[in-house]
Each structure stands twice: as structure tokens, then as C-alpha cells.
N, C-alpha and C positions, 0 to 999 in steps of 0.2 A: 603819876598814875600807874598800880601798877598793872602788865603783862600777863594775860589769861595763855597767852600760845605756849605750844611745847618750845624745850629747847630743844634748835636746830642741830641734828646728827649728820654729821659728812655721808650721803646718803651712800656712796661705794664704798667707802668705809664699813657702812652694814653691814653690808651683805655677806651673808657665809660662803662656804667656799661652792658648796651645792649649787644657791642660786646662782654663784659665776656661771657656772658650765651650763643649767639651764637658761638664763640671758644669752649667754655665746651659739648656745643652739637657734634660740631663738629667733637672732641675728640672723645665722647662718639662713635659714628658713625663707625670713623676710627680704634677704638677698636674691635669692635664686627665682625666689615667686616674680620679685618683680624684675631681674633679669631675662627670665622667660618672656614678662612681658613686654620687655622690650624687643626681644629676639622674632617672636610673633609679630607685632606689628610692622616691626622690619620687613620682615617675610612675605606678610601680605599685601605691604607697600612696595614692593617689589613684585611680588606679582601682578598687581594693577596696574605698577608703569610698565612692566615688560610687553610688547609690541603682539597683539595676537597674530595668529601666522594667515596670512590672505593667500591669492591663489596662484598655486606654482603652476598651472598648467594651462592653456587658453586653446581649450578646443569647444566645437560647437556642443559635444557631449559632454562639457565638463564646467556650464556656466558660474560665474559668480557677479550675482547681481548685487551684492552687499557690497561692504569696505574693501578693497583691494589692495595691499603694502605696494608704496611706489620698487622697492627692490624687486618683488617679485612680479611687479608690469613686466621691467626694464630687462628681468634674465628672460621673460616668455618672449619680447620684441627680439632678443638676441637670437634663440633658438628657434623659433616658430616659425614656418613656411608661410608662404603667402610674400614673399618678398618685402619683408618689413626692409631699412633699414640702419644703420648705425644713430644716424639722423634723426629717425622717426621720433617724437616724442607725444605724449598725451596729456589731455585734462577731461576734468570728471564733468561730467554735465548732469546737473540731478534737476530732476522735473518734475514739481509735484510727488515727493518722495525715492521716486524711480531714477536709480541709476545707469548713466551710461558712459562708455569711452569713447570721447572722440580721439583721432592719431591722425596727425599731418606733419610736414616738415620744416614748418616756419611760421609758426605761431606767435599771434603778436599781440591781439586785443580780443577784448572777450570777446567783438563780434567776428572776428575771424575763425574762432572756434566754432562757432553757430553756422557758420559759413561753410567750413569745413565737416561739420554735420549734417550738412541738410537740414537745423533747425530755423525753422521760419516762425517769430515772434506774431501773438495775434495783438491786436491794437493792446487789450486790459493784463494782459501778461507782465505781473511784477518780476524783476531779474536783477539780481546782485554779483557778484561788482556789475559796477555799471558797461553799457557797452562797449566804452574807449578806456576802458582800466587794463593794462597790463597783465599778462599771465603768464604762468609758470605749471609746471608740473605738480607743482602742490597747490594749485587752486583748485575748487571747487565753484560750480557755477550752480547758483540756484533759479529755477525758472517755477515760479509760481503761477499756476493757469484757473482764471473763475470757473467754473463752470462745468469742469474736466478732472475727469476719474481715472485712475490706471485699471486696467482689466486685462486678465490673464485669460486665455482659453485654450485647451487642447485640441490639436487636429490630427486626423489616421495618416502616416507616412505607409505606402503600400507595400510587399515585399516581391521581391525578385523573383520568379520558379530560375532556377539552375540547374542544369543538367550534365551532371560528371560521366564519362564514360571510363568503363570500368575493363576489367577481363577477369574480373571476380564470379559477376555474373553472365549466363547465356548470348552468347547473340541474340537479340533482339527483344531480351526479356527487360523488367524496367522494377527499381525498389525505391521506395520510399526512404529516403536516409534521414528528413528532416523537415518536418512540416513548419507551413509558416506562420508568421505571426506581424500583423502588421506594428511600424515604431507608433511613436507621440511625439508630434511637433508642439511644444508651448510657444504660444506667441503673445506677449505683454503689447497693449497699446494705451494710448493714451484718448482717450474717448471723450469727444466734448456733445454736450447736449442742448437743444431747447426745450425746456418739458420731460416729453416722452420720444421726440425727433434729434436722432442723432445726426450732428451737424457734418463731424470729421471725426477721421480715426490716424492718429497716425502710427505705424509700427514703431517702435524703438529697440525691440528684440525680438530675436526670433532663433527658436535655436532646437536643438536634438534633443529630447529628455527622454527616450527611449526608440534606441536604433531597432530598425527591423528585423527579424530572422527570417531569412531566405530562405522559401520551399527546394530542397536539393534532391533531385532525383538521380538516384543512379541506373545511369543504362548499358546494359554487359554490352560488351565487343566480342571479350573471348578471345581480342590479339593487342588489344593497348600495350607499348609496353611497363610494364612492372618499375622501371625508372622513371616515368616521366615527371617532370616535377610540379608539384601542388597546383593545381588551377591550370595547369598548360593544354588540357583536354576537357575542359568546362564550358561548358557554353550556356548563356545567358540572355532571354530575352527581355527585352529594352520594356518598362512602365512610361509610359508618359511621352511627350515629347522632348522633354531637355535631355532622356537616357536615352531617345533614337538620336539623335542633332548628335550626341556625345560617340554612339555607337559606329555610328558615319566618321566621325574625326576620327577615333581611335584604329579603325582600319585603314584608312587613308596615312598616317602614320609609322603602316608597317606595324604594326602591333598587332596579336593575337585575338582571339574570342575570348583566349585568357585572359590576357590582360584586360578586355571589356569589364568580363567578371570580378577583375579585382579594383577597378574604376568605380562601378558600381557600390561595392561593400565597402570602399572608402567615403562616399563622397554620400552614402547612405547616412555613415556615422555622422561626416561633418557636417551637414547640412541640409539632408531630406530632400537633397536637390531641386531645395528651394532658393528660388535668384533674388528673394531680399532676407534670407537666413541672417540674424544681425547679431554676432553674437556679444555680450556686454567687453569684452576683451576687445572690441572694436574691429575684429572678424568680421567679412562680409561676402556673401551670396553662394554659388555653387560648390566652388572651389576654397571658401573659406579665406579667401585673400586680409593679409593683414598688414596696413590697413587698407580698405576695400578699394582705394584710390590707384590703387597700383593696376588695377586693371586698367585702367584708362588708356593704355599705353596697347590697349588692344581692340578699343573704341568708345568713343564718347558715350555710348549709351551703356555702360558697364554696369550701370544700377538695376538695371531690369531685363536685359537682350542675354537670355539662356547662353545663344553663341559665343558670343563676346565672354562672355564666363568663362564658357566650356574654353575656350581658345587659349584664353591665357592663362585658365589651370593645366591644357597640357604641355602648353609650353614650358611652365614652370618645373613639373613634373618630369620630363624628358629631360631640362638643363641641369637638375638636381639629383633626379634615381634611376635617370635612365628608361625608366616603364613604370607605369601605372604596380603594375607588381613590387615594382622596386621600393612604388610610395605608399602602397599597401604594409609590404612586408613593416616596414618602418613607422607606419602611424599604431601594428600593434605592437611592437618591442619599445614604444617609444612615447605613445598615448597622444602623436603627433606627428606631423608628416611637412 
């Protein structure tokens, strides 16, 4: 039978010398295109796995209620005031979306975590790992609650009036240096309902979101001296109860009016000096103690008793900087104290 097809030519044998160099280009082209694409997907699959950066800082002004890299818990535990320490370690407690840190020193089981939080399970409350599961620093606890909403709300943190004396100004004359403005405390709870009747609330954070600026008046002398240094001639009246309780300590101490002043604009920042200030870094009440347990060592009722607060923040403060100034100067050169 015979063969309709062409006969077969050594196809590179064809080819002129022209279409060489356009082939070889071509080549070249179809290399690099898909070179590229390899180099790109590389690229981006690298940046997907690379670790995004969580929070280097853990003060009540500087929350992070998202992801938190365990590196960066672990250098804020190392640096951070509040008397963490070596010891200290954490786990996440998430609740109905909302996270939080708990920090103790011999963590064993999920319910010893909860224990060590203050969380208290309602009967319908689903929770994984289970309660007698093991835990470590990279678990996560999930606490899933019927019935129960996370809700954030702002409230006025008040400002200080200050009063600097000066010899810029008259004797007995008085200027405005700095009008006030009150902070914002956000406070996250976990809100459960019947209906339209809410049943409980409970805080799980509470923190700084915007520190107050202190009305500062200056009042001339006309003989202060010209040396004296920052805040040593300031005087400060007390807002509230926990800043008189605190005002009383702070003199009894041997410590200045200045130094009150600089107690104040610290403890403004960290905590609104408010005594269940919570912050997700596992910071806790006036003083910002981390973790808030440490206070204990200054009375059982460390969670809510202003005093008890105030007491074992100045102690802390005294065995650390010396003065309330000392811990001021160094919570702003430092973004912590």
C-alpha cells in the first residue's frame, strides 16, 4: 500500500542558521520567565512562613490582645517590673474569641491555669484540652461560653491639676502651663445574658488606651532655685481615693511632693489606677504587677484592696529605683518601669 506522508527531514538538521539564534533566544526567554517564577513563589512562601513580629513591650499603654510570639512574652517576663520572675512562665486562655495571659509558676493542668486566672467554668461552657490535659507554653486554651458576648467599653480616666513653682514668674502670680484632658480606660468583658437581663460580667482586661494630660499650673516664687530638678517643687493634688491612700504612703516614705507627682504620671500611664487594670500581657491592678500574683506577698486580698496595691508597688519601686522619680524617669526612657 502505498505512503501519502512526506518524507521524514532531521528536523534540526532544517533549520537555518537564523532560526538557531531565534530558538536559542527563545529558550533563553522561556527560562528566565519561568525562573522568575520560581524565585517569586519562593519569595512569597517565605514570607507566609516567616513569623509576624508580636509584642515587644507589655505595659498597660501598649496592649496586645491578638497573637503574641512566645520570644517576645518571654524577653517582656525578663525585663518588665512587677517582679516577674526567671520562673514565671504563661499560657493563652482564649474565651469566646478574646485573648488572654495567664502567668504562674508551676503550671501543670489546664485546670490549674483557670485556677491561676481566676477563671471559673459555668456548668454549659465547652473547653479544650480537657481539664486534666497537660500544658505547656504553647498551648492555647479554648473556653467556649453559650450565651455570652465579649464587649469593649470606654471610660474617663480623670487628670491631676499640678502645680510647679517657679521664679520665672511673680510671687504669688499663677499661669496656665498646660490644660487638662482626661485618659480612656477600655475595658473588654465577657458579658453573659438572659434575654435582655444581664446575668454576669466578668473583666478579662482592662487597660490604658489613652493616658491623661495633667492640668499644670505654674506658680512664681520669685526665689525657687534655678537648679532644682524636674518635679522636685511640684505639688500634686490626690484624685480619688487610691491617689490619697498612695499620697499618705509616699510621704510616710520620706519621699517628696515630687516624687507623689511623679507616682501619679506613672501609675496614670499604667493603669488609671485602677485595682483590677488587667492587662492581656498578664499585668495586673495599680502597680501593674507582672504577674499580678506577686502581690500577694503584700496581702491576700491583692485583687481589689487599693492598699495592698499601692504597698507592694512602692516597695517595689524603692528596692528597684530608689523613688517613684526614679521609676518615672525610666518608664519614659524605657516604655517601662
Amino acid at each position: 500500500m502505498p505512503s501519502h506522508r512526506r518524507k521524514r527531514t532531521a528536523a534540526f538538521k532544517a533549520l537555518t542558521k537564523r532560526q538557531w539564534l531565534r530558538l536559542a533566544a527563545g529558550c533563553t526567554v522561556i527560562t528566565m520567565v519561568i525562573g522568575a517564577g520560581f524565585a517569586s513563589r519562593g519569595y512569597y512562601q517565605a514570607q507566609d512562613a516567616a513569623p509576624h513580629p508580636g509584642a515587644t513591650a507589655f505595659s498597660a499603654t501598649q496592649p496586645e490582645q491578638e497573637e503574641v510570639s512566645r520570644g517576645s512574652v518571654r524577653q517582656a517576663l525578663s525585663n518588665r517590673a512587677g517582679g516577674s520572675s526567671a520562673g514565671t512562665s504563661y499560657v493563652r486562655v482564649q474565651i469566646n474569641g478574646a485573648n488572654k495571659l495567664v502567668l504562674g509558676e508551676h503550671f501543670t493542668t489546664v485546670k490549674s491555669v483557670l485556677d491561676a486566672g481566676n477563671i471559673t467554668l459555668d456548668p454549659d461552657d465547652q473547653i479544650t484540652p480537657s481539664l486534666d490535659e497537660k500544658v505547656s507554653e504553647s498551648t492555647t486554651i479554648k473556653i467556649e461560653r453559650a450565651d455570652s458576648t465579649v464587649q469593649t467599653e470606654d471610660s474617663a480616666i480623670p487628670f491631676n491639676t499640678i502645680e510647679e513653682k517657679t521664679d520665672s514668674l511673680p510671687s504669688g502670680t499663677q499661669k496656665v502651663k498646660t490644660e487638662g484632658k482626661e485618659g480612656v480606660m477600655e475595658t473588654t468583658s465577657l458579658v453573659t445574658k438572659a434575654g435582655s437581663k444581664n446575668l454576669s460580667s466578668n473583666v478579662f482586661a482592662s487597660f490604658v488606651k489613652e493616658a491623661p494630660v495633667n492640668k499644670v499650673i505654674q506658680v512664681g516664687t520669685g526665689s525657687t532655685s534655678p537648679g532644682a530638678p524636674a518635679g522636685a517643687s511640684a505639688t500634686t493634688a490626690p484624685v480619688g481615693d487610691s491617689q490619697s491612700i498612695a499620697h499618705g504612703l509616699v510621704l510616710s516614705h520620706g519621699w517628696s511632693e515630687g516624687d507623689f507627682t511623679c507616682l501619679v504620671q506613672l501609675w496614670n500611664k499604667e493603669s488609671g489606677w485602677r485595682t483590677n487594670a488587667a492587662n492581656p500581657s498578664g499585668a495586673y491592678g495599680i502597680p501593674q504587677a507582672l504577674p499580678g500574683s506577686k502581690m500577694a506577698s503584700a496581702g491576700p486580698d491583692w485583687q481589689n484592696n487599693p492598699t495592698t496595691q499601692i504597698t507592694w508597688g512602692l516597695g517595689y519601686i524603692a528596692g528597684r529605683y530608689g523613688s517613684p522619680c526614679g521609676a518615672w524617669s525610666q518608664s519614659q526612657s524605657a516604655g517601662w518601669y
